[in-house]
N, C-alpha and C positions, 0 to 999 in steps of 0.2 A: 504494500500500500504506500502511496505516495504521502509527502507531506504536505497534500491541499486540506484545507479543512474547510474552504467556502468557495461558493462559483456564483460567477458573474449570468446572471438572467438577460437577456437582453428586452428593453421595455419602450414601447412606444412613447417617442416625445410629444410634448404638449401642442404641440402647433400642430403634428401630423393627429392626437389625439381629435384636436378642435376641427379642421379640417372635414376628416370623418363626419364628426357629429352635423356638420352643417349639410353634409351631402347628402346625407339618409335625409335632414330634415326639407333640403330640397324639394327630392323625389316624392316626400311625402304628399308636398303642398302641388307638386305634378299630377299625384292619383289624386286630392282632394279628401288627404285624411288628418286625421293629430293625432301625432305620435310622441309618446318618451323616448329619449333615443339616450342610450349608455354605453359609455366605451370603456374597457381596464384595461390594465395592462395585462403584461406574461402572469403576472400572479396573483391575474382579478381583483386587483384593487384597481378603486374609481381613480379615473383619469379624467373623463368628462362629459356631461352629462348638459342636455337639452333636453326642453316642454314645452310641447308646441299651443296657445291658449285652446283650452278647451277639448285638451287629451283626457282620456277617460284617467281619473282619480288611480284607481290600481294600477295603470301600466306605467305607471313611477318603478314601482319594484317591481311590477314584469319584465318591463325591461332591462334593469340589471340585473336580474335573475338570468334572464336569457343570457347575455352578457359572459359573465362571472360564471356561467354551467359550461358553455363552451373553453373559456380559456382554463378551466378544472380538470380539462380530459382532456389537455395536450391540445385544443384547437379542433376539437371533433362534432360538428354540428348537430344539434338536434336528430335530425332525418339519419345521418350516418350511426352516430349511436346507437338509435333505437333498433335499428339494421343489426348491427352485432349486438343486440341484446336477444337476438329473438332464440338463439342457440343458450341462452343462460337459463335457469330456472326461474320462476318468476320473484323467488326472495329476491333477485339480484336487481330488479328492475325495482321494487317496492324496496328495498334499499336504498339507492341513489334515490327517489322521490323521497325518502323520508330524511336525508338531509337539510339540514333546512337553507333554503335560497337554491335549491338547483330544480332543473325544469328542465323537460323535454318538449316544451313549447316551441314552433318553428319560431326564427324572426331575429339570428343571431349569427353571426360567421367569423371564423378568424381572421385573426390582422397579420400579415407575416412580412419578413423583411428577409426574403429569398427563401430559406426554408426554416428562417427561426421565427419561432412565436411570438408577436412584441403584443398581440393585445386581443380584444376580441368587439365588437359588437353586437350589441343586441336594440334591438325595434320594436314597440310596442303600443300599440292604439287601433291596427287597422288590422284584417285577416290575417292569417299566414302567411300565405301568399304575399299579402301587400308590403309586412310585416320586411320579409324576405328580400321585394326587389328595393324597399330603402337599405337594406344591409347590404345588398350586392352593390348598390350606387355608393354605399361610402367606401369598402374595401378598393372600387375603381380607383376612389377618387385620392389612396391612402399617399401614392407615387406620382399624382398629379403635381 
């Protein structure tokens, strides 16, 4: 064993944070919805966070829920998850739910900076679906 006893995370900066958030909230006000929008970093903590007037009250913490569940399982979305869950027994799934703050809700995706994990987003106000193409418009927008 060597003599490291700590490693360096790499974390998404504030400006590419905010960036993010604004592009999700773009897209949002494109479909005509309000959303919470949440960004962390590599180790889900809040980095930056947008409310768009007259998002639904809950998707405050859906949204960083969404958020924060992705960048907890290495950057692995909702949909992907639940995918390799289906070979688990069902404790396994009612397990991670019974943490508290993680969710298999769609509406959230990683942030990467080539193949390392610097952060995640999560979207919340409008469908899945909807939920989804504001988090595909801010990861576009993460290298803009």
């Amino acid at each position: 064993m060597s003599g490291t006893v700590a490693i360096n995370r790499p974390v998404i900066h504030h400006a590419a944070a905010a960036r993010v958030a604004a592009a999700a909230v773009a897209k949002a006000e494109a479909l005509g919805i309000q959303v919470c929008v949440a960004v962390v970093d590599s180790s889900a903590r809040l980095v930056a966070y947008l409310r768009m007037p007259n998002a639904f009250l809950i998707s405050d913490q859906v949204s960083v829920a969404k958020a924060k569940s992705v960048a907890s399982v290495d950057g692995l979305p909702a949909d992907v998850l639940d995918q390799a869950l289906t070979g688990e027994g069902p404790w396994v799934r009612e397990g991670l739910l019974n943490v508290p703050g993680f969710t298999l809700i769609r509406g959230a995706l990683p942030l990467r900076d080539g193949d390392a994990l610097i952060g995640a987003v999560g979207v919340s106000g409008g469908s899945e679906a909807q939920d989804l193409l504001c988090a595909e418009a801010a990861v576009a927008a993460l290298h803009s």
